[in-house]
C-alpha positions in Angstrom: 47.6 -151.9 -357.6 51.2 -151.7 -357.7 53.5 -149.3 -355.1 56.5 -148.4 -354.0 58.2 -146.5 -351.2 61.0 -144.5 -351.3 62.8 -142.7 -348.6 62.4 -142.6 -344.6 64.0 -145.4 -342.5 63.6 -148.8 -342.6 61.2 -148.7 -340.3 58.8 -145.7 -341.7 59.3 -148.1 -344.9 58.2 -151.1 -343.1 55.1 -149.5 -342.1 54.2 -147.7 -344.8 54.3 -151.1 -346.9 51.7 -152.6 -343.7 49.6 -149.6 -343.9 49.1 -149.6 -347.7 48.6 -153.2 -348.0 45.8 -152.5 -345.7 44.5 -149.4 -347.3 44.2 -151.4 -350.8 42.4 -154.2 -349.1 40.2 -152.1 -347.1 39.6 -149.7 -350.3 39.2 -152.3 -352.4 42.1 -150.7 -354.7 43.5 -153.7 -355.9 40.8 -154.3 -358.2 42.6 -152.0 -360.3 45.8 -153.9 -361.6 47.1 -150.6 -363.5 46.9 -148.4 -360.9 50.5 -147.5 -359.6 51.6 -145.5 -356.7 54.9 -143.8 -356.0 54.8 -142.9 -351.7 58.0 -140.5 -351.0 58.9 -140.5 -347.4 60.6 -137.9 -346.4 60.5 -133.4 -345.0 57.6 -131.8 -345.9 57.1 -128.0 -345.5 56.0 -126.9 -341.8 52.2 -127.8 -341.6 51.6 -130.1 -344.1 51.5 -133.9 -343.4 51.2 -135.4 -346.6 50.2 -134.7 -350.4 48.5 -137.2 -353.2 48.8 -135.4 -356.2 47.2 -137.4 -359.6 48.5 -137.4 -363.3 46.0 -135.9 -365.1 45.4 -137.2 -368.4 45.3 -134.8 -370.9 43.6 -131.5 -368.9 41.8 -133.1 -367.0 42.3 -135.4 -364.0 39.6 -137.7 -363.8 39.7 -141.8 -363.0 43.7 -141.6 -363.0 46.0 -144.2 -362.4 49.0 -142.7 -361.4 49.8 -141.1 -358.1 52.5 -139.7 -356.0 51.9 -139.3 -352.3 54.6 -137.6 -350.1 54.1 -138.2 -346.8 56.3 -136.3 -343.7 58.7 -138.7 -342.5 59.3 -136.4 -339.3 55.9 -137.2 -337.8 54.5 -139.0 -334.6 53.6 -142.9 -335.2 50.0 -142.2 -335.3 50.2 -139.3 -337.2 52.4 -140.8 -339.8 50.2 -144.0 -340.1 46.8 -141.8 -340.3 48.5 -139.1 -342.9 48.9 -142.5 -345.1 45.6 -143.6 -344.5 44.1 -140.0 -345.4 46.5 -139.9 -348.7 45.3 -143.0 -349.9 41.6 -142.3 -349.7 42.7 -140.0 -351.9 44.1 -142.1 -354.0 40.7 -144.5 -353.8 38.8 -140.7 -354.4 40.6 -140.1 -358.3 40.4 -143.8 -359.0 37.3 -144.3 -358.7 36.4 -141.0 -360.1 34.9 -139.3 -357.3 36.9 -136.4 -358.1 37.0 -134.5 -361.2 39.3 -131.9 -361.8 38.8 -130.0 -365.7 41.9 -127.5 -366.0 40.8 -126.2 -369.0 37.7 -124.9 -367.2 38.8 -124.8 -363.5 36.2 -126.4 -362.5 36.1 -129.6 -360.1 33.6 -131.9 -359.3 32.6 -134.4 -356.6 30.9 -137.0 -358.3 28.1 -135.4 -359.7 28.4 -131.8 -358.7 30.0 -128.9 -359.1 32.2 -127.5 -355.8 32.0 -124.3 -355.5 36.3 -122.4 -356.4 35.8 -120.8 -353.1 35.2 -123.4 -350.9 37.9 -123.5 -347.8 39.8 -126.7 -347.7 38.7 -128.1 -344.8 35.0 -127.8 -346.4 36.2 -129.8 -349.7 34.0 -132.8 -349.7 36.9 -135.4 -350.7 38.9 -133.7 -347.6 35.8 -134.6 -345.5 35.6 -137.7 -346.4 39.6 -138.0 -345.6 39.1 -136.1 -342.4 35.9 -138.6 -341.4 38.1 -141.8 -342.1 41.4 -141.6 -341.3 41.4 -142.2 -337.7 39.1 -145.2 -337.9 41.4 -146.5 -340.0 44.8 -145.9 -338.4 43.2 -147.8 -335.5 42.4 -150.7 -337.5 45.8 -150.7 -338.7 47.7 -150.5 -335.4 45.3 -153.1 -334.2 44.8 -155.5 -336.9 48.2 -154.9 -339.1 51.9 -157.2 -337.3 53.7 -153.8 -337.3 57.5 -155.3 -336.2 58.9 -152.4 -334.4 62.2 -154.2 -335.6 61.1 -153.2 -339.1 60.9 -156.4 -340.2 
């Protein structure tokens, strides 16, 4: 997996680049040497933390291999480093094609089922899965991850 970070301070950039070297350990996302993420670091609409959108190829987004997370540079510590850790499962999500999105029929999927189009965000099984994981692994971030608070 290659990345890079744009935007933010120094420090947000410092760790950003701790968290996702983490992440792609952790989510075993560097078995995938074409997979290439683009994280933008900077102010995000009132209420929203972060976004991972996917490249779809042709219409329909499935196993991708290109992303672009945005990620609210304006946040807490902790909510910054968890909003990362929720974007890239995510990421892990499409790449291993646990989510399938057809825009030709409108349909998306979650692995092998259907989900139904009026099913509230917070009930979206990838955003559970996000929801269930982040904190666990923001902790193991700040506690097995040498943030520098000089940024270095």
């Amino acid at each position: 997996m290659r990345y890079s970070v744009i935007g933010g301070t120094r420090f947000q950039r410092h760790v950003t680049t701790a968290t996702v070297d983490y992440m792609s350990n952790k989510l075993k996302l560097t078995r995938f040497p074409s997979l290439v993420v683009e994280i933008k670091l900077k102010k995000l609409q009132d209420g929203f933390n972060g976004f991972c959108s996917a490249l779809p190829i042709n219409d329909i987004r499935y196993k991708s291999r290109e992303f672009v997370v945005e990620i609210d540079r304006t946040m807490t510590l902790m909510d910054f480093i968890t909003t990362i850790c929720h974007e890239l499962i995510h990421v892990k999500q499409y790449a291993y094609g646990e989510i399938k999105e057809d825009f030709r029929t409108g349909r998306q999927h979650w692995k092998s089922q259907t989900v139904p189009d009026k099913t509230v965000y917070r009930s979206l099984p990838w955003e559970k899965e996000a929801f269930k994981y982040e904190a666990q692994y923001a902790f193991e971030v700040f506690g097995m991850v040498n943030i520098n608070f000089n940024g270095e």
